[in-house]
LUMKE-360480 format. One line per field, with one value per residue (C-alpha): chain; residue in one letter; residue number from 1; x, y, z. Coordinates in steps of 0.001 Angstrom, whole numbers, plus 500000, padded with zeros to 6 digits. Layout:
c	(A,...)
r	(A,...)
k	(NUM,...)
u	(X,...)
v	(Y,...)
w	(Z,...)
END
This chain:
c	(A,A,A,A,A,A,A,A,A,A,A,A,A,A,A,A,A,A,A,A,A,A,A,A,A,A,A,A,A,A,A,A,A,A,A,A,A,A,A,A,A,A,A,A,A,A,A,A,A,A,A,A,A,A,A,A,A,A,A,A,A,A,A,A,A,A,A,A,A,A,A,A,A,A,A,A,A,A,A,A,A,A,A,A,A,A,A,A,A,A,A,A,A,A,A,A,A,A,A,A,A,A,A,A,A,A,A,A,A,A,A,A,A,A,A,A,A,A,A,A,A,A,A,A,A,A,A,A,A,A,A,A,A,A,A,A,A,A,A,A,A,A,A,A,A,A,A,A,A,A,A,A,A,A,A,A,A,A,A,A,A,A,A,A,A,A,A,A,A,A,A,A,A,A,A,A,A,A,A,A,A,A,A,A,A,A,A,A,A,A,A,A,A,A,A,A,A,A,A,A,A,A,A,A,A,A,A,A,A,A,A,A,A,A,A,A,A,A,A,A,A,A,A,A,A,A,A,A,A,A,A,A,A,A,A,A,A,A,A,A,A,A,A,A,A,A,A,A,A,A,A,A,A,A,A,A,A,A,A,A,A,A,A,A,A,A,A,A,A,A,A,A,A,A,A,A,A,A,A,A,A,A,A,A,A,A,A,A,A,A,A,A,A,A,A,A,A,A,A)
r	(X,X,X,X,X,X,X,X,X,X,X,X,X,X,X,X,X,X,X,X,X,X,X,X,X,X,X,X,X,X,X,X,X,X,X,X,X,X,X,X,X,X,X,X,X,X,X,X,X,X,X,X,X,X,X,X,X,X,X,X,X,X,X,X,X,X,X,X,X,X,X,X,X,X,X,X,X,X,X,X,X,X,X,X,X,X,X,X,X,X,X,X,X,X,X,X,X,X,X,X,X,X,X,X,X,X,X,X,X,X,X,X,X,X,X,X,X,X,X,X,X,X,X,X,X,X,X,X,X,X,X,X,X,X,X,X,X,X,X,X,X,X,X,X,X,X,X,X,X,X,X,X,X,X,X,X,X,X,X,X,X,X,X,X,X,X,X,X,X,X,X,X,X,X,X,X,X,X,X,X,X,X,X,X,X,X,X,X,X,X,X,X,X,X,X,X,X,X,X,X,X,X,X,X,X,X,X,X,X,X,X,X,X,X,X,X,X,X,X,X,X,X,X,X,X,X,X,X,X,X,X,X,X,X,X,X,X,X,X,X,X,X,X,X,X,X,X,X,X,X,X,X,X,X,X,X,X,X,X,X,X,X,X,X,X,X,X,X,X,X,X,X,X,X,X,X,X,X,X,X,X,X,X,X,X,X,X,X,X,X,X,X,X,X,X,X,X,X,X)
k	(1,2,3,4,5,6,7,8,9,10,11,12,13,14,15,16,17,18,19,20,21,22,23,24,25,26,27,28,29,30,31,32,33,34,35,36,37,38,39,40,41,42,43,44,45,46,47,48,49,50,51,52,53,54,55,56,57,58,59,60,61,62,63,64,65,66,67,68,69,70,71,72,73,74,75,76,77,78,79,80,81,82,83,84,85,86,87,88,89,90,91,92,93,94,95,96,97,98,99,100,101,102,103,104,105,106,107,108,109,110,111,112,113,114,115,116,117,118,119,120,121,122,123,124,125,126,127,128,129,130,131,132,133,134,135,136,137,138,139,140,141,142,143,144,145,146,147,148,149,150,151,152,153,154,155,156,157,158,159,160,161,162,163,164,165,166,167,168,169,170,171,172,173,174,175,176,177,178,179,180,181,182,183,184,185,186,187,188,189,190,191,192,193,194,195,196,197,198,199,200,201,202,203,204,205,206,207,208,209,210,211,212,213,214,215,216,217,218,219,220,221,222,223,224,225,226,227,228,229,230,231,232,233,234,235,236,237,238,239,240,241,242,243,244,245,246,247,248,249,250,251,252,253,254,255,256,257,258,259,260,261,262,263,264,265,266,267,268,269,270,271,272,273,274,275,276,277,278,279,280,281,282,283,284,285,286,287,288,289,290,291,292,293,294,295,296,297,298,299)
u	(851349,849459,850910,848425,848713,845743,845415,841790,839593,838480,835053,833045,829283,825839,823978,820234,817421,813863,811105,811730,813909,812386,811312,813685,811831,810085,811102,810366,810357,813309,814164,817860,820225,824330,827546,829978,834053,833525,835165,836044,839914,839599,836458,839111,841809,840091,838423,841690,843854,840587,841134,844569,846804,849206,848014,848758,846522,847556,845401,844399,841802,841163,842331,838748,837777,836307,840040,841174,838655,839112,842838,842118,839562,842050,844518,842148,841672,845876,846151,849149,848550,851736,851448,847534,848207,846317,845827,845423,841957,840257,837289,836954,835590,831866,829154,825180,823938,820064,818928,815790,815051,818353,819135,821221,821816,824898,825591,829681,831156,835217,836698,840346,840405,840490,843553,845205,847830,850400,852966,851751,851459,855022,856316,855558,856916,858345,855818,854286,857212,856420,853569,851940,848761,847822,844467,842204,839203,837426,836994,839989,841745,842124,845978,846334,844984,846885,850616,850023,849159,852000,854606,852936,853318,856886,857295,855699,852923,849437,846503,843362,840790,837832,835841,833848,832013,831011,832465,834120,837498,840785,842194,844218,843385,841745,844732,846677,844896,845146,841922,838908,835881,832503,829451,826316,825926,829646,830328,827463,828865,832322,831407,828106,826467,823397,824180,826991,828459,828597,830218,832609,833751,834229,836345,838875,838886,840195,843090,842031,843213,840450,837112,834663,831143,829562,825427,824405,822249,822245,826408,829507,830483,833930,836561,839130,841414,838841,835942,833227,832030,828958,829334,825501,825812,826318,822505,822083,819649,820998,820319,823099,824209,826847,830041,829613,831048,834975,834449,834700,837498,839654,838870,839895,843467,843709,843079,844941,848176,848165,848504,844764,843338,841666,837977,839329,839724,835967,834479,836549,834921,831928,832111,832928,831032,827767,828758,828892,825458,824268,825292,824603,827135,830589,833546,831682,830397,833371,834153,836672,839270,837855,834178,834919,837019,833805,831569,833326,833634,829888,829761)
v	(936299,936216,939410,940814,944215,945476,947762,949285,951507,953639,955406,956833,955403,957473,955077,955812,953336,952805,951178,949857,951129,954619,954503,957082,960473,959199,960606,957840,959333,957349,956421,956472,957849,957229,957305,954766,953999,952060,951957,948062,947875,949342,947088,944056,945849,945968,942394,941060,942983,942026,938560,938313,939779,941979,944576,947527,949800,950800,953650,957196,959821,963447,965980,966266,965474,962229,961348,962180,960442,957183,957195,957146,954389,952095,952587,952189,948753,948351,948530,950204,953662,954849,954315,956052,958796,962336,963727,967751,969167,966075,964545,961739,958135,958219,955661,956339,953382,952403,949915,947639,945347,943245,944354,947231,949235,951168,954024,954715,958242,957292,960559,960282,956526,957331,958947,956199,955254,952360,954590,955144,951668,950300,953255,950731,947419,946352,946617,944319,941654,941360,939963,936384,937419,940796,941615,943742,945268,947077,950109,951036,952039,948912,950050,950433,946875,945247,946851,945593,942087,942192,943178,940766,937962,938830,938182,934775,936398,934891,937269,937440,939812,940732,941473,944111,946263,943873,945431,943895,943751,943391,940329,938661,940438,937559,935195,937595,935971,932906,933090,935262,935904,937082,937335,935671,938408,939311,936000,936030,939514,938029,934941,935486,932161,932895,928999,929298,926012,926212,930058,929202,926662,928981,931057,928571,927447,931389,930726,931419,928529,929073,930291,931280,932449,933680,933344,935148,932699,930077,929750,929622,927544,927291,925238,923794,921392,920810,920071,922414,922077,923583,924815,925989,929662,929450,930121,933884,936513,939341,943027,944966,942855,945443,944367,940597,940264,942091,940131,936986,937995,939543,936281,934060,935906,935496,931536,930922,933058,931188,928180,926505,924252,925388,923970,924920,928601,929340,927379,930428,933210,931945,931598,935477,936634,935156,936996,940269,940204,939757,944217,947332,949445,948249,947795,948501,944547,942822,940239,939718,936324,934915,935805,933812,930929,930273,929991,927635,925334,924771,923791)
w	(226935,223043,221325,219097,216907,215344,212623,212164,213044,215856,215899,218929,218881,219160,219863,220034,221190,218810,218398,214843,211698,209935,206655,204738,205188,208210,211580,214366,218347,219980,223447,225182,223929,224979,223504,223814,222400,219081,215940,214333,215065,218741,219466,218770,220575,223549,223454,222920,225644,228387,227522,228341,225519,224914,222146,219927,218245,215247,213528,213161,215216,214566,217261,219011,221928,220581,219532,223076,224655,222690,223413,227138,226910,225237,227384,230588,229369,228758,225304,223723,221980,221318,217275,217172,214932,215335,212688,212853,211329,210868,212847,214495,213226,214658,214392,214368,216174,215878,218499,217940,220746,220565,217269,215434,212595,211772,209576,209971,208874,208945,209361,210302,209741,205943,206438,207362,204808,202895,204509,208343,208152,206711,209603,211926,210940,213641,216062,213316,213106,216637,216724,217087,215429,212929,213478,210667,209365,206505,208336,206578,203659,202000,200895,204523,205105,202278,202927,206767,205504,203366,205825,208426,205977,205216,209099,209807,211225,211588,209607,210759,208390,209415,206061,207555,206469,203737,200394,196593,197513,194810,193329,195823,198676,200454,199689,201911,205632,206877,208898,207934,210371,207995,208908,207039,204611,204316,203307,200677,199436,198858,197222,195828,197043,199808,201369,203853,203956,200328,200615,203355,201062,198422,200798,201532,197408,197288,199244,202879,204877,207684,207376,210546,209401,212270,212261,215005,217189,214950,216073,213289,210316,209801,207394,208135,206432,203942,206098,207175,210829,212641,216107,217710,219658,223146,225195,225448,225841,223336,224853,222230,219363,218567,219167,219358,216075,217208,220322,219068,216246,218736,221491,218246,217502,221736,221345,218506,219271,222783,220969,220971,218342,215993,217157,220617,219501,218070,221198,222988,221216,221347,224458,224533,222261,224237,226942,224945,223677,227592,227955,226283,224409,222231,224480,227389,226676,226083,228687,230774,230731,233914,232832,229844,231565,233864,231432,229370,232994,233089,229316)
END
């Protein structure tokens, strides 16, 4: 079974349902309204552990009920918990979630997640050592981020960073994983070229072995060995766009720490991440191995 251990975030989402994006000062009448478990890391966590993995969360919540009601989530879907720090007299990660038709857009307040720390991370090294594939985020400290790369480098272990949310990061950060899943803007943000072929290029010139840009419906770019290859997005009608991105990062690390192929890998989370874009609501629409297994039979 793939061991993964991800270290990232873990927010609760309000997620509220309008017609179009306010204008700031303008108050627009919405429609739903639900909250759902969220936050970057535990998004991955859970993608990963439905599709067959074993996995660790690694991170920190505030003693509210949000915390509490995170924890439980995670470990209704069998992840690991045990090293989810709770920290006293702090809040909570929580997301603000504005749905548009298909589309989404997030304003994140981190709350305990900023607490996490170089320390609470180095703590647990050994669950680290122990795993086939580290999984991150931006969600974050990026001290956090860096000492777990570190540590899972000094291991043998694969590192897989998510660059998001999309921010300047410090010299040689990038150099520290050997795969890195941006999106289209991310990837401009980091390189500062608006072409993607040309900025997933630039990526791997940085010293990231593999690059995946993912593109939304227009599919992923990625590089590998030099080359830059174009894979089209599996058919879907998107209802929640919201988590489609930690799907198909944490259905990557799945592919790729049970031994796939590279190419073989990103057809996977496609596959998964098409599947997530189908429901409403973050880990609520992460798909399941044999969901994901029968699609890619019909392909």
């Amino acid at each position: 079974m793939p061991n993964i251990v991800v270290v990232g975030s873990l927010n609760m989402d309000l997620c509220v349902e309008a017609p179009r994006v306010p204008a700031m000062g303008e108050t627009v009448l919405g429609g739903g309204f639900f909250t759902s478990p969220g936050g970057k890391g535990a998004n991955q966590a859970v993608a990963a552990a439905r599709l067959g993995a074993d996995v660790a969360m690694l991170g920190c919540v505030g003693d509210d009920a949000f915390g509490a009601q995170l924890a439980d989530n995670l470990r209704a879907n069998g992840v690991d918990t045990s090293r989810i720090r709770v920290a006293e007299n702090a809040p909570t990660g929580v997301a603000v979630i504005l749905l548009q038709g298909g589309d989404n857009c997030i304003v994140v307040a981190p709350g305990a997640n900023a607490l996490l720390s170089p320390e609470d991370v180095a703590a647990l090294e050994p669950v680290i050592a122990a795993g086939d594939v580290l999984v991150l985020q931006l969600e974050i400290p990026l001290a956090a981020a860096r000492r777990a790369m570190e540590l899972a480098r000094s291991h043998g272990v694969k590192v897989l960073l998510n660059p998001a949310p999309a921010q300047r990061l410090p010299a040689g950060f990038l150099a520290l994983a050997d795969i890195l899943t941006p999106n289209r803007s991310e990837c401009e943000l980091l390189t500062g070229i608006a072409e993607a072929p040309r900025a997933a290029q630039a990526l791997a010139e940085m010293g990231v072995p593999r690059v995946v840009v993912t593109l939304g419906g227009e599919g992923v770019l990625y590089s590998d060995g030099g080359r830059v290859v174009h894979r089209p997005a599996w058919p879907a009608q998107a209802v929640d766009t919201t988590a489609a991105g930690d799907c198909f990062t944490g259905a990557l690390a799945v592919a790729l720490a049970g031994g796939a192929r590279f190419g073989d890998a990103v057809d996977f989370a496609q596959a998964a991440a098409a599947l997530a874009v189908t429901r409403r609501g973050a880990q609520a629409s992460l798909p399941h191995l044999t969901e994901v297994e029968a699609l890619l039979a019909i392909k």
